[in-house]
C-alpha positions in Angstrom: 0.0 0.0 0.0 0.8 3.8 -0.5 3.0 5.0 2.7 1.4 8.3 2.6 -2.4 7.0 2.0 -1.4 4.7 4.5 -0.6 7.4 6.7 -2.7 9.8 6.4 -5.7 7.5 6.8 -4.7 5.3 9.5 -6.5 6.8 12.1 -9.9 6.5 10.1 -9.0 2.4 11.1 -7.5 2.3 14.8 -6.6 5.0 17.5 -3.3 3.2 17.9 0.1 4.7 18.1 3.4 4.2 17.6 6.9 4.5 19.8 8.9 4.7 16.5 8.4 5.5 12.6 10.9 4.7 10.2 10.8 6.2 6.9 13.1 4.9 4.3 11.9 6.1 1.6 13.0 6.1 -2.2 15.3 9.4 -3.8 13.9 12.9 -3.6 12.7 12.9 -6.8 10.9 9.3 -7.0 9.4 9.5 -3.3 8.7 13.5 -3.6 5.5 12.4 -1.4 7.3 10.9 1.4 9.0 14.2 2.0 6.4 16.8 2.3 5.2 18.6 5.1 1.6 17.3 5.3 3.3 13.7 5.4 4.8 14.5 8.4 2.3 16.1 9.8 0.3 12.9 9.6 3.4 10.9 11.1 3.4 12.8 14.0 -0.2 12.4 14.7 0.1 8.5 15.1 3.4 8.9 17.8 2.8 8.3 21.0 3.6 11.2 23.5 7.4 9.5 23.4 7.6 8.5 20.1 10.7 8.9 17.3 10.4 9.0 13.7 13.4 8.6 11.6 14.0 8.6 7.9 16.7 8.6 5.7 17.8 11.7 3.7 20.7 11.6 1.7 24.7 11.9 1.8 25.4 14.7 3.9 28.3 16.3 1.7 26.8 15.4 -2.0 23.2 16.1 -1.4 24.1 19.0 1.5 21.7 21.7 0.5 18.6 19.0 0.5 20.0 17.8 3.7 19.6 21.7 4.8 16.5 22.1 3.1 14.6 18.7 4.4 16.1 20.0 8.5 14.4 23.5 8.2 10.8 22.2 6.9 11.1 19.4 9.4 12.2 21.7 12.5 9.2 23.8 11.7 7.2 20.7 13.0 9.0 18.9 15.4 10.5 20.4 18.9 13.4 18.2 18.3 14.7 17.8 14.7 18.7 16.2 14.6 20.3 14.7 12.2 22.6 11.5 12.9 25.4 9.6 10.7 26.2 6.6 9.5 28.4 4.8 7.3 27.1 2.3 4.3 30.5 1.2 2.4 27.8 0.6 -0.6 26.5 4.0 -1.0 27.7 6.7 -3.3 30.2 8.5 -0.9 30.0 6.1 2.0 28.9 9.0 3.9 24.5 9.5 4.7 22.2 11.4 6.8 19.1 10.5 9.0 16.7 12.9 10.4 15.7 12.1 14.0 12.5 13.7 15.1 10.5 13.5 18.2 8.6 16.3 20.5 9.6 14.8 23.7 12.6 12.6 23.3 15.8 15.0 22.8 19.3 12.6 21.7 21.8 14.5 23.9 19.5 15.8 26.6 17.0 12.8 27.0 18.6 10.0 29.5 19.2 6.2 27.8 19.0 3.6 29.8 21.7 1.7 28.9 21.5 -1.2 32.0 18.5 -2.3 30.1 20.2 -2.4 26.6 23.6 -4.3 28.1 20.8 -6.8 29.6 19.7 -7.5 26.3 22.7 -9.3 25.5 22.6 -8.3 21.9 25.4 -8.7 19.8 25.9 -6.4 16.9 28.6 -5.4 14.2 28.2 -1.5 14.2 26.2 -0.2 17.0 27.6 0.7 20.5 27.0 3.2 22.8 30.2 5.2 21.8 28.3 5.1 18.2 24.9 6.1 19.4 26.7 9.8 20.9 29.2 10.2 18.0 26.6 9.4 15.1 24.9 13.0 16.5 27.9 14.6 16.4 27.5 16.2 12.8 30.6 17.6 10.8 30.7 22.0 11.3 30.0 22.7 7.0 26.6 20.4 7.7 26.0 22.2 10.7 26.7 25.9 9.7 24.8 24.7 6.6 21.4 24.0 8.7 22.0 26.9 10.7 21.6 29.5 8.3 
């Protein structure tokens, strides 16, 4: 099904909501949809008081003023609007960009509790608390970019 019919008339069917929304959507051009404001709009209306959406926006250096443009809409309807990093060996650059959004949950302010996630016992290949802090520390040309 459509993600943004889905979206958008999802409450019509159930009252439920949602600790966390992932949108990984398609390029700019092909998933124009997936990146407007009334999209998001509609996301945020099926979080619960807690909840996180993230989506995937493009490589922070080669699609930079998208990246800028996609934080400014989206900080005009979230309190919280970050962006985080990661690395994908397999993607043109290497380098990409997620946008973190949430009214309540803030990544450097809100507290983690990390005795529960060590008592998970899960074993990964990327991810690790020294990851989780560092992947919202955002290079100063994508941060002076967003700024202004």
């Amino acid at each position: 099904e459509d993600g943004v019919a889905w979206v958008k008339n999802f409450k019509q069917y159930s009252d439920q909501k949602f600790d966390l929304i992932a949108v990984d959507s398609t390029d700019f051009g092909l998933g124009a949809a997936l990146f407007t404001d009334e999209f998001y709009v509609s996301c945020k209306r099926l979080l619960k008081t807690n909840g996180i959406i993230t989506r995937n926006l493009d490589s922070a250096f080669l699609g930079l003023q998208r990246t800028a443009t996609a934080h400014r809409r989206l900080n005009a309807i979230f309190k919280n609007t970050f962006f985080y990093q990661y690395f994908i060996p397999t993607y043109m650059a290497g380098y990409y960009s997620l946008a973190f959004l949430s009214n309540s949950i803030h990544p450097h302010l809100t507290e983690i509790d990390w005795v529960y996630w060590d008592s998970l016992n899960i074993t990964t290949r990327y991810f690790n608390k020294g990851v989780h802090y560092s992947s919202f520390m955002i290079p100063p040309i994508l941060e002076r970019t967003i700024s202004s």
